[in-house]
Every structure is written in C-alpha cells, then in structure tokens.
VOGU-3710 file (C-alpha; in Angstrom, 3 decimals, decimal comma):
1> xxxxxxxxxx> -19,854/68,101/-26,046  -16,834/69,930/-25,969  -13,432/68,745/-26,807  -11,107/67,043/-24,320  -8,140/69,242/-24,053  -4,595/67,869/-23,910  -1,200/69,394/-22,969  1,864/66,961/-24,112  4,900/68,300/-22,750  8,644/67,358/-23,045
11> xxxxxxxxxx> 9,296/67,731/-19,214  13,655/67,879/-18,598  16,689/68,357/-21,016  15,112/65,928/-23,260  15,854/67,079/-26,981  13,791/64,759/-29,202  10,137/65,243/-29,625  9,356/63,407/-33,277  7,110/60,737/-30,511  5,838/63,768/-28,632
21> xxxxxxxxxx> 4,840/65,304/-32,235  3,115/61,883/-33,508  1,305/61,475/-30,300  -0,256/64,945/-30,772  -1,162/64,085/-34,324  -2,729/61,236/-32,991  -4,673/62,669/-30,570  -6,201/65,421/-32,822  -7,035/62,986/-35,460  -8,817/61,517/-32,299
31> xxxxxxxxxx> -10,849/64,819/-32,109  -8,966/66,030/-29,297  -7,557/69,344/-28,868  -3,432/69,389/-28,054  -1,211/72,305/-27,419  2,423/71,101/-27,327  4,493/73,138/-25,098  8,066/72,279/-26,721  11,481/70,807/-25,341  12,973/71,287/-22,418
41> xxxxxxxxxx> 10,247/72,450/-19,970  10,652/72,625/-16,282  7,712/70,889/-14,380  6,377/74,186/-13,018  6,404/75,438/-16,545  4,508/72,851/-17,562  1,921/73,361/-14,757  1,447/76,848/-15,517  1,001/75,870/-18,900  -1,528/73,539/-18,103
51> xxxxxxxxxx> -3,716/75,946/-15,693  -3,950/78,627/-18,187  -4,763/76,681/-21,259  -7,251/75,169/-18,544  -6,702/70,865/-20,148  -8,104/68,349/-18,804  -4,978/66,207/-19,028  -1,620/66,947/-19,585  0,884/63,966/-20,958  4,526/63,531/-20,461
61> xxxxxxxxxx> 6,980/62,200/-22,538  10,420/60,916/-21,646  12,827/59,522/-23,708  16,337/60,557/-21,222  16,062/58,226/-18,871  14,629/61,318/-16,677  11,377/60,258/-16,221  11,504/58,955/-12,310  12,708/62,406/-11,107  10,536/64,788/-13,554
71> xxxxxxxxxx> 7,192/62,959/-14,137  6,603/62,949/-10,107  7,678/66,783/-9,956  5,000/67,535/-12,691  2,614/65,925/-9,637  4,162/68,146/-7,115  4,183/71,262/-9,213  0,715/70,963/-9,627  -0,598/70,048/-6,268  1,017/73,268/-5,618
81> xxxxxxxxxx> -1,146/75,617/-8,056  -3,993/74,033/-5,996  -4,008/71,675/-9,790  -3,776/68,080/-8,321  -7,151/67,668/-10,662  -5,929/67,436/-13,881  -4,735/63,806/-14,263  -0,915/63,194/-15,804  -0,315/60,467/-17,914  3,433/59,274/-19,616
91> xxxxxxxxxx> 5,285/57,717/-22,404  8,217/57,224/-23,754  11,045/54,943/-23,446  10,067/53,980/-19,560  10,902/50,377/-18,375  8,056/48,600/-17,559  9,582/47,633/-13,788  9,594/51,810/-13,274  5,627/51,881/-13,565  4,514/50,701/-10,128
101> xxxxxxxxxx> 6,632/53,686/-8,733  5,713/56,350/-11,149  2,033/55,167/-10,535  2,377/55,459/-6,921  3,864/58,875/-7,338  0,692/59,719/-8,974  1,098/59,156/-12,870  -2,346/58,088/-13,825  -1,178/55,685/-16,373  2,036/55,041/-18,571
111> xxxxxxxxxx> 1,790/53,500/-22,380  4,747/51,742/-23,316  6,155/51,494/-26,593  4,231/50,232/-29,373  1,169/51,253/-27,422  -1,803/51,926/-30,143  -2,912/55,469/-30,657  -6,543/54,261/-30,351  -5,690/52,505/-26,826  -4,604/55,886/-25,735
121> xxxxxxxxxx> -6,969/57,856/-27,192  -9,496/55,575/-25,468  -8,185/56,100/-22,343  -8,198/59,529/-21,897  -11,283/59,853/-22,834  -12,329/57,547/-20,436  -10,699/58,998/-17,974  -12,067/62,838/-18,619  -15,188/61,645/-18,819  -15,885/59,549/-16,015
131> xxxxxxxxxx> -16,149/56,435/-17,872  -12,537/54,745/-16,587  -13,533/51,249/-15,774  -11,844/49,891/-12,560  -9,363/46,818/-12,163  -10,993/43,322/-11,687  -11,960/43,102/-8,013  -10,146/39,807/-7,414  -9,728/36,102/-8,887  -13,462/34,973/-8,785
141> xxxxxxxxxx> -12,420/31,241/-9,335  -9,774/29,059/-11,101  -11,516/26,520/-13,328  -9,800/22,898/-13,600  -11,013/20,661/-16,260  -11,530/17,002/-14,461  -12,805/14,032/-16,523  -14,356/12,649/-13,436  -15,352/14,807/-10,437  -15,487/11,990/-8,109
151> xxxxxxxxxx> -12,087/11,009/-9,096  -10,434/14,381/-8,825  -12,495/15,394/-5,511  -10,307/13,129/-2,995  -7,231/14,788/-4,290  -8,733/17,893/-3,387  -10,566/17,357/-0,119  -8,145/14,765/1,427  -4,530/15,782/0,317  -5,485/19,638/0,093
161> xxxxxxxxxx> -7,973/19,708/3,081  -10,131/21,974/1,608  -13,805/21,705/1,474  -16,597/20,644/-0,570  -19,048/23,657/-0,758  -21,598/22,402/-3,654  -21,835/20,816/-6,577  -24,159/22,227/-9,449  -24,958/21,361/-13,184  -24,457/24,038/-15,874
171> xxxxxxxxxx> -26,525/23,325/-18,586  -25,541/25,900/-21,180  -21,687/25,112/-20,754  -22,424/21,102/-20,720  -20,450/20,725/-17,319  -21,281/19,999/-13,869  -19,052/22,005/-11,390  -17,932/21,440/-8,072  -16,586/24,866/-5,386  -14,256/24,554/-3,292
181> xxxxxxxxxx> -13,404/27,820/-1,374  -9,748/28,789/-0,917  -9,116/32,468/0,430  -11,478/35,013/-0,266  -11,642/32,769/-4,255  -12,518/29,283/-5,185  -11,599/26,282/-7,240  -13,745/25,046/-9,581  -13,636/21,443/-11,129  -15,140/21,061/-14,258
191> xxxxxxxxxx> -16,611/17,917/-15,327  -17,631/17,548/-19,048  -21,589/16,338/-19,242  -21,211/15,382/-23,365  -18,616/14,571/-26,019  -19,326/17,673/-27,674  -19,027/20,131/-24,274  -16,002/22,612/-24,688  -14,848/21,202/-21,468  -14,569/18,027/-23,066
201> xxxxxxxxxx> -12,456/19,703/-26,298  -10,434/21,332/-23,792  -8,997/17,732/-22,410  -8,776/15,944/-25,353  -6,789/18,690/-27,020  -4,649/19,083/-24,059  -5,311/16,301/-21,063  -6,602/17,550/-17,455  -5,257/20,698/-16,007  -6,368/24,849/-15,658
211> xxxxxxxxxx> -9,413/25,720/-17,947  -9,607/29,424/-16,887  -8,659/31,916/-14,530  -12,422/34,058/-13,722  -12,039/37,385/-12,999  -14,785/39,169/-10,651  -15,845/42,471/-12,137  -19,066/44,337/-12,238  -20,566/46,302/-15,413  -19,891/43,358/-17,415
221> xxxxxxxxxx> -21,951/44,714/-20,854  -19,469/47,952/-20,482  -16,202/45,870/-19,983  -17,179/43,781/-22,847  -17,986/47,148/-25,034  -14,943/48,710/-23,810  -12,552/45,802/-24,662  -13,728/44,938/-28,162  -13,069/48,807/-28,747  -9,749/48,231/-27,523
231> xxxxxxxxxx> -9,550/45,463/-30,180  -9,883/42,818/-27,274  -11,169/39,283/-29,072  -14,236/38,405/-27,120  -15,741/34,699/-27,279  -19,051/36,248/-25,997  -19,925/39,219/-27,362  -23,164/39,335/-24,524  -23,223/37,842/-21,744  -24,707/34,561/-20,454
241> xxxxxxxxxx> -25,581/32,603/-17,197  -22,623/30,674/-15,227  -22,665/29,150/-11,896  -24,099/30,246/-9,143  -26,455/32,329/-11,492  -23,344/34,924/-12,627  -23,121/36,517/-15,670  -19,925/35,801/-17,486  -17,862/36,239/-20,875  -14,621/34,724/-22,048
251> xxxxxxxxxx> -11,922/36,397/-23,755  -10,550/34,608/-26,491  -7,069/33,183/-25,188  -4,910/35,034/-28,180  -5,891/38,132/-26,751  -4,915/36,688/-23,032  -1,631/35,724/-24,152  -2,227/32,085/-23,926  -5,039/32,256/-21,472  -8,202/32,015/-21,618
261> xxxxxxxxxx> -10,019/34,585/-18,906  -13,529/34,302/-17,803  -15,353/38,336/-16,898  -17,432/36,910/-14,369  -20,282/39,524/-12,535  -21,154/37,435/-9,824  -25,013/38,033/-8,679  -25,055/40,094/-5,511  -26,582/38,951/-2,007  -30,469/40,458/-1,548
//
C-alpha cells in the first residue's frame, strides 16, 4: 500500500512554523509522506502545490488569527483547479467557537491545541482510506436509574403525558427496563433486579437520577476498535445484548468527561 501523501502549508503572512515543522515530524514518524511548502503561501500557491505533488490531503496551519479568511480560500482555490477532492484539514491556534464555520466552509476537520499526534495521524488515515467512521445517528435513549419502576412510572406517564411502550427484563445487566418514546428517542427507566446489579451501585453511590446517555450508531465492533486506538477507555471491549435485542458498549465515564455513554447498534426492522 502506498503512502498517504500530505502537504502542510503555512497559508497567509503567518511567520512561525516550529508547530507546522513538529506536525510534519509527526506525521512521517506516522509513515506518512509530507512536503512542507514554507511560510507565507497564498492559497492558490498552495493548491498548485498540492496538484502537482498529487497528496491526498493537504493541512493548514494558522497561528495569526487569519485562519477564517485563508483556510476557506484554500477550498475555493482548489475547487477551481477542478481539486475540490483532496480533503483540507487545520490547526493551530483556532478558537473552538470558529469550527462550525470553518467546517461549513469546507475544512474537513480542525485539531485544537494539545491534540495528540496519534489522533491526527489516525484521522487522516481514516479519512484517505475510506475508513472515516460517521457521527452517532442520534440519542438512542436516556437511561434513568429508578429504585422502583412502578413508583417512578406515574411521574412519567401522568405529569409528563408520555406513554408506556413496554416493559422488558435484561438479564445480563440485572435490570428490568421500561420505554417511553419522546421524539424520534426514548427514556428508559432502569430498575435494579439484585443488590449486586450495576444499576443498583449506580444509586447507592449517587441516589436516583441519569444512568447514561445511548448513542445510536452502526459498525459497533469498528467504533469500539477505532476508539480504543484513539486511547478511548472502553468498559466493553466486545459487544453484548441490550434491550430490545441491540448490541451495545459503554465507554468508561473518564473518557466521557463525567459521563458515562452507551454505543448502542440497535437491531434493524426485517
């Protein structure tokens, strides 16, 4: 397999490239093969650049403040060599509430700072070769610890009006679960079947209240293999059978930031 090819360009009147510099380092330690362009380079000299060394991804990096007005030109300048295939990724010293636009003007992705060279190394090559996984679909279900479901229920149906769909025992978690739809998601109350049930840890460590937040993916043996690469802390390194006969795995909630998220590949409709 060949090499991916990477062009990592100072786009502007930036004049400091030592990140630029330890970036390419890091990406030809990752097997990669970079050509730097330099400082100061205009955005259609960086798309001629990038045609004629013929990359497969060029990356930007800002540390001026410049980065709204030159990363999109980069875009333009190569949707205007007929280019708009080679995917442009950023860095630098970029705000984080300046990524939704520079992702909207086309920016496939920008690391932050402190970003880990084997996070971005990952990506690219996920994204060169096909392999980029694609956001969670949407929040499959919020879990809510109860102590008793037929306590919690009235709450639920009465005050919130919502409805009652099923109610089904989980024997490998030790719970028995009740769905109630909301929107295109669901709320799950979890009821603890033994002393010993992590459902039953959960409230004695810290009362009633949000268990998890499930997120609905698909490829859920990839997403686990991808995240653990990414250093991710999985509680389920495989997955295993959840309500309504999905396949799920939890992250561990240090690597959530406090939360503990549920990959949950619910089983599609014959």
């Amino acid at each position: 397999m060949e090499p991916i090819r990477v062009l990592i360009a100072k786009p502007g009147l930036d004049g400091h490239d030592r990140g630029a510099l330890i970036i390419a380092q890091g990406l030809r330690d990752a097997g990669m093969e970079v050509i730097y362009t330099g400082l100061r380079q205009s955005p259609e000299q960086i798309a001629q650049a990038a045609i004629q060394e013929d990359v497969d991804v060029i990356g930007l990096s800002s540390l001026s403040g410049a980065h709204k007005t030159v990363f999109p030109k980069v875009v333009e300048a190569l949707r205007k060599n007929d280019a708009e295939d080679i995917p442009v990724i950023g860095g630098g010293v970029i705000p984080t509430e300046d990524i939704p636009f520079l992702e909207e003007k086309g920016i496939k992705k920008i690391f932050t700072s402190g970003t880990a060279m084997a996070d971005t190394a990952k990506f690219i090559e996920q994204l060169v070769r096909g392999e980029e996984l694609s956001p969670p679909r949407r929040i499959s279900h919020i879990g809510i610890a109860v102590q008793h479901l037929e306590q919690a229920l009235p709450f639920y149906q009465h005050t919130l009006g919502l409805t009652l769909e099923a109610v089904e025992t989980v024997e490998d978690e030790k719970v028995k679960v009740a769905f109630l739809p909301i929107g295109d998601t669901r709320i799950e109350l979890l009821e603890p079947l033994t002393e010993d049930s992590p459902v039953q840890t959960f409230i004695n460590k810290k009362g009633e209240g949000i268990h998890h937040i499930a997120l609905d993916v698909d490829d859920i043996e990839r997403r686990i293999s991808n995240f653990k690469d990414q250093g991710i802390k999985m509680l389920n390194d495989t997955p295993k059978y959840g309500a309504h006969h999905s396949r799920i795995a939890f992250l561990h909630p240090k690597s959530g930031h406090g939360v503990l998220y549920e990959l949950c590949e619910e089983k599609q409709e014959e």
